[in-house]
C-alpha positions in Angstrom: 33.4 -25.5 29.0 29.9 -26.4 28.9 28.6 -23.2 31.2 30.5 -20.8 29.0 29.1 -22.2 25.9 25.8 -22.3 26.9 26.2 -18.7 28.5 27.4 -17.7 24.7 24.6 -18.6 23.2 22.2 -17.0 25.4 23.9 -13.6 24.9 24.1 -14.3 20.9 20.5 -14.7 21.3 19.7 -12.0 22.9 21.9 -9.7 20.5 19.6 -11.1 18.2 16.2 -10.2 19.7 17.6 -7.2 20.6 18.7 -6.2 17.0 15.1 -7.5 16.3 13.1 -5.2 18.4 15.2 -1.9 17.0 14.5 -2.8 13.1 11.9 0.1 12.4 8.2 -1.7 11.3 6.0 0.2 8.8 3.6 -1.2 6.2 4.8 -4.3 4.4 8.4 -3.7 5.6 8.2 -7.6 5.5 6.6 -8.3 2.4 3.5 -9.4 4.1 5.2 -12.8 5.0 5.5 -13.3 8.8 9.1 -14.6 10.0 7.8 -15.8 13.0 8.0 -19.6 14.7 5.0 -19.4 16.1 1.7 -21.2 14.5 -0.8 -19.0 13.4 -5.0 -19.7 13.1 -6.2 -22.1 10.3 -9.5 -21.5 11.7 -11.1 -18.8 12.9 -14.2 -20.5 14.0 -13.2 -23.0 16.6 -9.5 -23.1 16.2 -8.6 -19.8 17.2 -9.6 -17.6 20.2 -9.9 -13.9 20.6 -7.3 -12.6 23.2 -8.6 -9.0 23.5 -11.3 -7.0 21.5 -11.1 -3.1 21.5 -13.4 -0.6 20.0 -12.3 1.7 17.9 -13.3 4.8 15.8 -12.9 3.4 11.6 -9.7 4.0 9.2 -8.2 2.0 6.8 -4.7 2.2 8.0 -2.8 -1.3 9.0 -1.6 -1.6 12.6 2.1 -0.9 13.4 3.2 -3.3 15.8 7.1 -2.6 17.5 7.4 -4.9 20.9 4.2 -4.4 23.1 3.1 -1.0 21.7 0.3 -1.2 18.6 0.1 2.0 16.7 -2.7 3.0 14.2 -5.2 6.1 12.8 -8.5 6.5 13.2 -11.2 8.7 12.0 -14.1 9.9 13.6 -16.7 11.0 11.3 -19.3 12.3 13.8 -16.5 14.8 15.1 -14.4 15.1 12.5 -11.5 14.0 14.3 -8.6 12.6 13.1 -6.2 10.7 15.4 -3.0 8.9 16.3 -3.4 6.1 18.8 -1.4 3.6 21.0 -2.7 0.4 22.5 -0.8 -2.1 24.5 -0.1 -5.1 22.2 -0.6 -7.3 25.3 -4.0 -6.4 26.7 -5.2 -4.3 24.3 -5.6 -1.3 26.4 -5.6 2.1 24.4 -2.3 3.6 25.7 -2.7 7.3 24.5 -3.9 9.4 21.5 -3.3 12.7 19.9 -5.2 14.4 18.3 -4.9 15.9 14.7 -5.3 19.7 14.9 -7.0 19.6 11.0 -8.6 22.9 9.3 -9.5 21.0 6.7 -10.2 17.3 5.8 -8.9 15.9 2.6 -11.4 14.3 -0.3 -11.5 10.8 0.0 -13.0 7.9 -2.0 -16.5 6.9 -1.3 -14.9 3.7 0.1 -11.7 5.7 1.1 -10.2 7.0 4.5 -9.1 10.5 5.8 -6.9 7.6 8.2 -6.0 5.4 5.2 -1.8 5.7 6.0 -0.4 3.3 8.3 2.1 4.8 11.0 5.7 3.5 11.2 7.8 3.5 14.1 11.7 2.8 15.0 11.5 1.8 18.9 11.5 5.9 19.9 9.6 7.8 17.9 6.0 7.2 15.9 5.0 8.8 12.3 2.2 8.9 10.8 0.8 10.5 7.8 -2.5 12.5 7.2 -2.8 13.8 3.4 -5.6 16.2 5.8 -2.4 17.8 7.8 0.9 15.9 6.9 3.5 14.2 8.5 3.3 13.9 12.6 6.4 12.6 14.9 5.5 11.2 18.3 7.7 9.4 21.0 6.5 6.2 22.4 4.2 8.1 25.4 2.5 10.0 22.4 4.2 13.6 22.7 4.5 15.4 19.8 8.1 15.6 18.4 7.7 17.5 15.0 5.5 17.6 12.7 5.5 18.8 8.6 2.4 19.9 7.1 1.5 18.9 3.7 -2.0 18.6 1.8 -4.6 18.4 1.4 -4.0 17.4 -2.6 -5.3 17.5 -5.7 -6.6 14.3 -5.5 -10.8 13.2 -4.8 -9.3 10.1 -3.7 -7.3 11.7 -1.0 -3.8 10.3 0.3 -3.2 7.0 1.4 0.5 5.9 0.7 2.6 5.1 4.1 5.8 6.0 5.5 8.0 3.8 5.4 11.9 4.1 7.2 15.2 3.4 5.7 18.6 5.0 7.3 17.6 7.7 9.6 14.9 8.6 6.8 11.2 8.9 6.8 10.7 7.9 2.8 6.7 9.1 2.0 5.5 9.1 -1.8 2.8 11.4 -2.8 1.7 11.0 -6.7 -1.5 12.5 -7.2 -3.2 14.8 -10.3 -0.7 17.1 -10.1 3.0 18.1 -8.3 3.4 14.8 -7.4 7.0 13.9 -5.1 9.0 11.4 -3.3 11.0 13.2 -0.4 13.2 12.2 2.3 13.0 13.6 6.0 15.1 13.1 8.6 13.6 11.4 11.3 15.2 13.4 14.2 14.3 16.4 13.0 11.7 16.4 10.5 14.1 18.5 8.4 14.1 17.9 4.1 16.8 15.7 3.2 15.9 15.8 -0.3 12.6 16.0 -2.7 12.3 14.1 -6.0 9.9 15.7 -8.5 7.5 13.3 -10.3 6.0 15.3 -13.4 5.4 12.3 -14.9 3.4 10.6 -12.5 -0.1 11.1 -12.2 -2.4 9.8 -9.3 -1.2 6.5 -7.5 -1.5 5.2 -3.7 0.8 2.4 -3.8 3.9 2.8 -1.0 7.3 2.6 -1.8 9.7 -0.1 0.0 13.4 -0.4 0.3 16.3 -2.8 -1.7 19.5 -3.0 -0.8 21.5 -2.4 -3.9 25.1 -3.8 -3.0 26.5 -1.2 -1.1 24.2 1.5 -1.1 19.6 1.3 -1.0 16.9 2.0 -3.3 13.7 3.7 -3.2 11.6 1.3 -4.7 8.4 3.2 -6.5 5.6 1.5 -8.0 3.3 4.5 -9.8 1.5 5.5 -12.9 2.7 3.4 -15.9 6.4 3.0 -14.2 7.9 1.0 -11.6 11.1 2.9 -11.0 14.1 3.1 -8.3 16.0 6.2 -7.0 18.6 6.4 -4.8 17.9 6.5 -1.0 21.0 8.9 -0.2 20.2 11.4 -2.7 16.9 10.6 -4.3 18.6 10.7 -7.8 16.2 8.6 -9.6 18.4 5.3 -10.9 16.3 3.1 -13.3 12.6 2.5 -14.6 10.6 -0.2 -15.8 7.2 0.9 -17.9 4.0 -0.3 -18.8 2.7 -0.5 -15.5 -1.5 0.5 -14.8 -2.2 4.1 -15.1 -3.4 4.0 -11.0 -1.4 1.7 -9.2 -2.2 0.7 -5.4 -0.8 -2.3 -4.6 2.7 -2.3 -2.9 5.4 -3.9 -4.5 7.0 -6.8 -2.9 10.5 -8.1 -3.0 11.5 -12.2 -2.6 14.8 -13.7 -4.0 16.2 -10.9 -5.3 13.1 -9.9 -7.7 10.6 -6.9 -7.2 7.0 -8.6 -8.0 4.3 -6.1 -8.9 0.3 -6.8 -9.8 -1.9 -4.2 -10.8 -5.2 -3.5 -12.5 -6.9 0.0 -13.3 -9.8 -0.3 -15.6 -9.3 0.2 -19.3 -5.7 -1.1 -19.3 -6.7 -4.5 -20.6 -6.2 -4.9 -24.6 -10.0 -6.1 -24.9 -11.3 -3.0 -22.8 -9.1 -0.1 -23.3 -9.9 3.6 -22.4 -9.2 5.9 -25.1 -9.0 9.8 -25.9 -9.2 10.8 -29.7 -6.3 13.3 -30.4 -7.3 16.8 -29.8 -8.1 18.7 -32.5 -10.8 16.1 -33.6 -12.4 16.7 -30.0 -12.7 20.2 -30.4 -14.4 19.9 -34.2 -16.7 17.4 -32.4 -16.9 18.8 -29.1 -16.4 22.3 -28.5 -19.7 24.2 -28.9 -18.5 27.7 -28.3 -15.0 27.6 -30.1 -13.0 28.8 -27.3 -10.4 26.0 -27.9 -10.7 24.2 -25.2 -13.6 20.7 -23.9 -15.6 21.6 -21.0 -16.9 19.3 -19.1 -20.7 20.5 -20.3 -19.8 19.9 -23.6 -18.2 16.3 -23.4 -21.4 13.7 -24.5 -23.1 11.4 -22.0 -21.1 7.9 -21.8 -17.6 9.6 -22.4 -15.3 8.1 -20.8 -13.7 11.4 -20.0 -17.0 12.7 -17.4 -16.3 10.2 -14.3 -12.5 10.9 -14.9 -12.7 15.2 -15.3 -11.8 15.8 -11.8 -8.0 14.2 -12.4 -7.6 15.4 -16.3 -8.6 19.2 -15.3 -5.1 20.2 -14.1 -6.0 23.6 -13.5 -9.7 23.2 -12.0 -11.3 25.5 -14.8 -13.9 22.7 -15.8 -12.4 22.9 -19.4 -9.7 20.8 -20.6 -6.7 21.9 -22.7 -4.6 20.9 -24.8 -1.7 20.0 -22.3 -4.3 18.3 -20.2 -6.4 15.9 -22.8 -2.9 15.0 -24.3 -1.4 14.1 -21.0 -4.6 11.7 -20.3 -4.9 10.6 -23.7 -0.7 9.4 -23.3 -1.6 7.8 -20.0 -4.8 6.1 -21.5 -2.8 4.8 -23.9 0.5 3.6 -22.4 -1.6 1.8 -19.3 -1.2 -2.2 -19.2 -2.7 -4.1 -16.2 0.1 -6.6 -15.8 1.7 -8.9 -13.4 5.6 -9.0 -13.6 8.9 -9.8 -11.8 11.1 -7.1 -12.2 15.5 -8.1 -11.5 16.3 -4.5 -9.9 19.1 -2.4 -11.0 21.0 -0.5 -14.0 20.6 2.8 -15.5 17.9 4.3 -17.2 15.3 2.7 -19.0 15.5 -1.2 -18.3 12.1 -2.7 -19.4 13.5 -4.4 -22.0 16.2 -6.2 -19.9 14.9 -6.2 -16.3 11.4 -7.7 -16.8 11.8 -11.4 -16.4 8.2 -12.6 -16.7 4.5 -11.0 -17.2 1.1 -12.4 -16.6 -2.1 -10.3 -17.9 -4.7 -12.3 -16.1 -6.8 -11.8 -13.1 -5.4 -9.3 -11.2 -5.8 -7.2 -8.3 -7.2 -4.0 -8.1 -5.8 -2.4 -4.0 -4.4 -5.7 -2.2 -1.1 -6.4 -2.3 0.3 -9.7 -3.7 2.3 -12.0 -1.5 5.1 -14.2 -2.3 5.5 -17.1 -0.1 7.8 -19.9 -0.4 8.2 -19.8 -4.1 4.7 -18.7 -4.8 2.8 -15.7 -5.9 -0.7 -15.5 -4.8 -3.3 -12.6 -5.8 -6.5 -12.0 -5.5 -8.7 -10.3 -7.7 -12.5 -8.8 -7.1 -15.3 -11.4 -6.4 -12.8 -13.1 -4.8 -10.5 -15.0 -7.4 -7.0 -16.2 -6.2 -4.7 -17.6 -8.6 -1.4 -18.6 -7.7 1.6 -18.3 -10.1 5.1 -19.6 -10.2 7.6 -16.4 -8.8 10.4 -18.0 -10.8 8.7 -18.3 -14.1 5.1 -16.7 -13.8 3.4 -20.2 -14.9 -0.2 -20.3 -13.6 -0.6 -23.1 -11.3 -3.9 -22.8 -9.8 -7.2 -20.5 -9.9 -10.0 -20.4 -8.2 -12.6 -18.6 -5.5 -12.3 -17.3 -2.1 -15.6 -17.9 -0.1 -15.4 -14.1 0.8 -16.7 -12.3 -2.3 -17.2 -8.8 -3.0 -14.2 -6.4 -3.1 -10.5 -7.3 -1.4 -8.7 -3.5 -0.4 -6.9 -5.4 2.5 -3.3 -7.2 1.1 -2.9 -10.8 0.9 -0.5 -12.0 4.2 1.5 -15.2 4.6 3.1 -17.3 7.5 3.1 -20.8 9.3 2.1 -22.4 5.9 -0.9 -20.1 4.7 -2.0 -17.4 3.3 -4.9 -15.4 4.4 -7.2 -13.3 2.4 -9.8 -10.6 3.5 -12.7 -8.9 2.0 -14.3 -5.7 2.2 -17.5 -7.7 4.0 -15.3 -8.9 6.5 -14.9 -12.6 5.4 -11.2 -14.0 5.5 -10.4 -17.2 4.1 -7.3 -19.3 5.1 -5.2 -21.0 2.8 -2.9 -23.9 2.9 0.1 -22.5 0.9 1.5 -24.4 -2.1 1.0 -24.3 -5.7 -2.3 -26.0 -5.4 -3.1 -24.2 -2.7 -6.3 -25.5 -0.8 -9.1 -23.7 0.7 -8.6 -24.2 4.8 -11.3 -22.5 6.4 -13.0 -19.2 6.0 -14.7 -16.7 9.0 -17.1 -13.9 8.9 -16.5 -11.0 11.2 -19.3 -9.4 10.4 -18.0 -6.1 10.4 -16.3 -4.3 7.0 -12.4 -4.9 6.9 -10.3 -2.8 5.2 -7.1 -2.6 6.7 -4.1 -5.4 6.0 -3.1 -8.4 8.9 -0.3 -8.3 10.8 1.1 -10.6 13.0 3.3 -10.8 16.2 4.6 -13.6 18.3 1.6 -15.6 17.4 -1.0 -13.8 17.0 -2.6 -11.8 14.5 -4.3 -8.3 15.1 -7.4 -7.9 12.6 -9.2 -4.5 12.5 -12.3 -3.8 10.9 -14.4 -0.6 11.1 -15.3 -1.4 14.7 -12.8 -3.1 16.8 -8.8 -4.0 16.5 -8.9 -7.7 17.6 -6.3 -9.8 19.0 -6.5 -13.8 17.9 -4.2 -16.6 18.8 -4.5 -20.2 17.5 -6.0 -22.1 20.4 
C-alpha cells in the first residue's frame, strides 16, 4: 500500500502545480502578498545576491511573471518606441520583443509612462495595454494574435490602468476626463463582450480586480469618489460605495472577505479642501467679456481651477461652462481621502451598510496598500508607514521608511515582511506585525517605479535601468 500512496500523492501534487501554472497572473492578481514557501531577502546588502541583471529601456509597468517567461513594457524615449518584451525568468535573457506600431504617443505625467500598464498573461497568450495604441495579444514566442486599438485619451496624465483576466475575459478600466468605460474582451478573439459606460467617473488610474460573489464574479472598480462592483458576465453594474478621493490610483485589495481601499488626492482632506464657488457668482466675478462662460485667461492667479483646466474643459475650448465647472465643483466637493474596508455585495447604493471601518490619516497617494496576516500597511509621501488593524482599522503603529521622497511603487508582502520602495530607488524591509520593525533598507541607485514581484524565491525589482533578479543568499 505504501507505493500507491506515495504515488497518489505525487500525482495530487502535481495536479496542483499544474493548476498553479495555468491561473492567469496580471497586476496584483494576488493582492501583493506572495503565497510562496520560499524565504525571501531581509537584506539587500549582504543577505541577498543578484542572480541576473538586464538592461532595459524605462516604463513604469510591473513584471508579469507565468512559469519561466517574464513579461513587461518598455519605452524608449530616444526612438520613441514603445514595446512588449519577454525575458527568460531563469537567466534573464531577453526572449523576444514587438514592437508597438504608434502614430501617436499619449500625454503622460511629468513622472508618468507611455509603458505604465503592466501586461497579463494566461500560459498562451500575452496582453498588454498602451493608452498610445490599445490593447495587443501575443502568444508566448511573441507573435501578434489581435490587437484593439483605443487612445490616446483625454487625459495629460495618459493611461496607466492594467488588464487584468477573469473567465476567458480581458477586464481593462479606462476613466479619464471624459467617455470613461469598463469593457470586457474575449481573450481568443479580441472581440467586445460587453462595455460599461462611466459618465460619472472622471479621471482615475487605479485597476480593477476580481471577487467571487457566490456563484457568479465581480468587477471590482475603485474610481472617482466610488468604489463600485459590476457583474463580470454582463457588466451590469451591482452596488457602490461613495466618498472615495476624486483621483484614485491605488488598486484595491481583497483579504478575508473585505475590499480595503486607501487613497489621497489633494484637497480631499476636511482641513484643506478644494473648492469651486457655484457658477453664476464666477461669472459676476470672472467673466470679463460676458460671453457666459470662464476662460482660462480670465480665472485669477492662485485659483485653484488653472493647474486643474486641462481636466475641467470637457470640450477643449479653453472656457469653461456651466456643465463643466458644476461637474468639478460636485467632484471638489464630494472628494474624501479615506481608508476603508468595504464587505462586498447588495444592490445599489451600500455606503451606509457596507463600510465597516474608515481611517482619514496618512495615506497614500499611487502605492497600493497590502494586507498581510491581519494587517494593513500603507505608506504615505516622505516615507510614512502606518500600520492599522484590517479587522477594526485601529492604528497600531507609525513611523518612517529610511527611503524618503515619493513611493509610486505598491507596498508587497511574503515570508514575514513587507517591502517598501521609493521613487529614489531605496526599499526598506519590514518585519511584519502590528509593530512592525524596520529590518533593513538598500539603495539601488537607480529611480524605481514599478511594483515587486516574486517567484519561487526570488524577487525581480526593475528600475529605470535594469530588471534585476535577487535571491536570499
Amino acid at each position: 500500500m505504501r507505493p500507491s500512496y506515495t504515488l497518489l500523492m505525487l500525482a495530487v501534487l502535481l495536479a496542483c502545480y499544474v493548476a498553479r501554472a495555468g491561473e492567469p497572473e496580471y497586476f496584483r492578481r494576488d493582492s501583493g502578498v506572495f503565497s510562496g514557501k520560499q524565504p525571501l531577502p531581509d537584506n539587500f546588502t549582504d543577505g541577498a545576491t543578484a542572480v541576473w541583471r538586464t538592461e532595459l529601456p524605462p516604463g513604469n509597468s510591473t513584471p508579469c511573471i507565468h512559469g519561466d517567461s517574464v513579461f513587461l513594457t518598455t519605452w524608449d524615449a530616444s526612438k520613441k518606441e514603445l514595446a512588449t518584451v519577454a525575458l527568460n525568468r531563469i537567466s534573464g535573457e531577453v526572449l523576444w520583443k514587438q514592437v508597438v506600431p504608434t502614430a501617436e504617443i499619449e500625454l503622460v505625467h511629468p513622472v508618468g509612462s507611455p509603458a505604465s500598464s503592466s501586461p497579463a498573461c494566461n500560459g498562451e497568450q500575452v496582453f498588454a495595454f498602451f493608452g498610445s495604441y490599445g490593447l495587443l495579444c501575443y502568444d508566448l514566442e511573441g507573435k501578434l494574435l489581435w490587437e484593439k486599438k483605443m487612445g490616446p485619451f483625454q487625459d495629460e496624465f495618459g493611461a496607466s490602468s492594467s488588464p487584468i483576466l477573469a473567465d476567458g475575459l480581458v477586464i481593462l478600466n479606462e476613466d479619464h476626463d471624459v467617455d470613461s468605460f469598463l469593457v470586457a474582451i474575449d481573450q481568443e478573439t479580441g472581440k467586445t463582450i460587453w462595455k460599461t459606460p462611466r459618465p460619472d467617473s472622471t479621471r482615475s488610474y487605479s485597476t480593477p480586480i476580481v471577487w467571487n460573489a457566490g456563484d457568479s464574479k465581480q468587477v471590482i472598480v475603485a474610481g472617482s469618489l466610488q468604489l463600485a462592483g459590476y457583474d463580470l458576465a454582463t457588466g451590469k453594474k451591482q452596488w457602490w460605495v461613495n466618498s472615495l478621493s476624486r483621483i484614485v490610483d491605488p488598486t484595491p485589495n481583497l483579504y478575508d472577505g473585505l475590499i480595503y481601499v486607501a487613497t489621497w488626492t489633494p484637497g480631499g482632506d476636511q482641513t484643506e479642501r478644494i473648492a469651486m464657488e457655484p457658477f453664476p457668482e464666477a461669472l459676476a466675478a470672472l467673466d470679463k467679456d460676458n460671453d457666459g462662460q470662464v476662460a482660462k485667461s480670465e480665472l485669477p492667479e492662485g485659483s485653484p481651477v488653472i493647474p486643474r483646466f486641462f481636466r475641467v474643459d470637457l470640450n477643449q475650448d479653453e472656457k469653461l461652462n456651466k456643465l463643466e465647472w458644476d461637474r468639478h465643483a460636485s467632484v471638489f466637493a464630494r472628494a474624501q481621502n479615506v481608508a476603508m474596508a468595504v464587505k462586498p455585495g447588495g444592490q445599489g447604493d451600500v455606503t451606509e451598510q457596507n463600510v465597516n471601518w474608515v481611517f482619514h490619516r496618512s495615506l497614500p497617494t499611487v502605492p497600493s496598500s497590502v494586507v498581510y496576516e491581519g494587517v494593513l500597511y500603507m505608506v504615505k509621501d516622505s516615507g510614512i508607514i502606518t500600520s492599522l488593524g484590517a479587522s477594526d482599522g485601529k492604528m497600531h503603529k507609525q513611523g518612517r521608511a529610511r527611503g524618503r521622497g515619493n513611493y509610486y511603487a505598491s507596498l508587497v508582502a511574503g515570508d514575514g515582511k513587507v517591502y517598501l520602495t521609493s521613487e529614489r530607488g531605496v526599499i526598506t524591509v519590514l518585519k511584519a506585525g502590528p509593530q512592525w520593525e524596520v529590518l533593513s533598507s538598500h539603495d539601488f541607485g537607480e529611480r524605481i517605479m514599478a511594483t515587486p514581484v516574486a517567484a519561487k524565491g526570488q524577487l525581480l525589482i526593475r528600475t529605470d535601468e535594469a530588471l534585476y533578479c535577487i535571491a536570499k543568499k
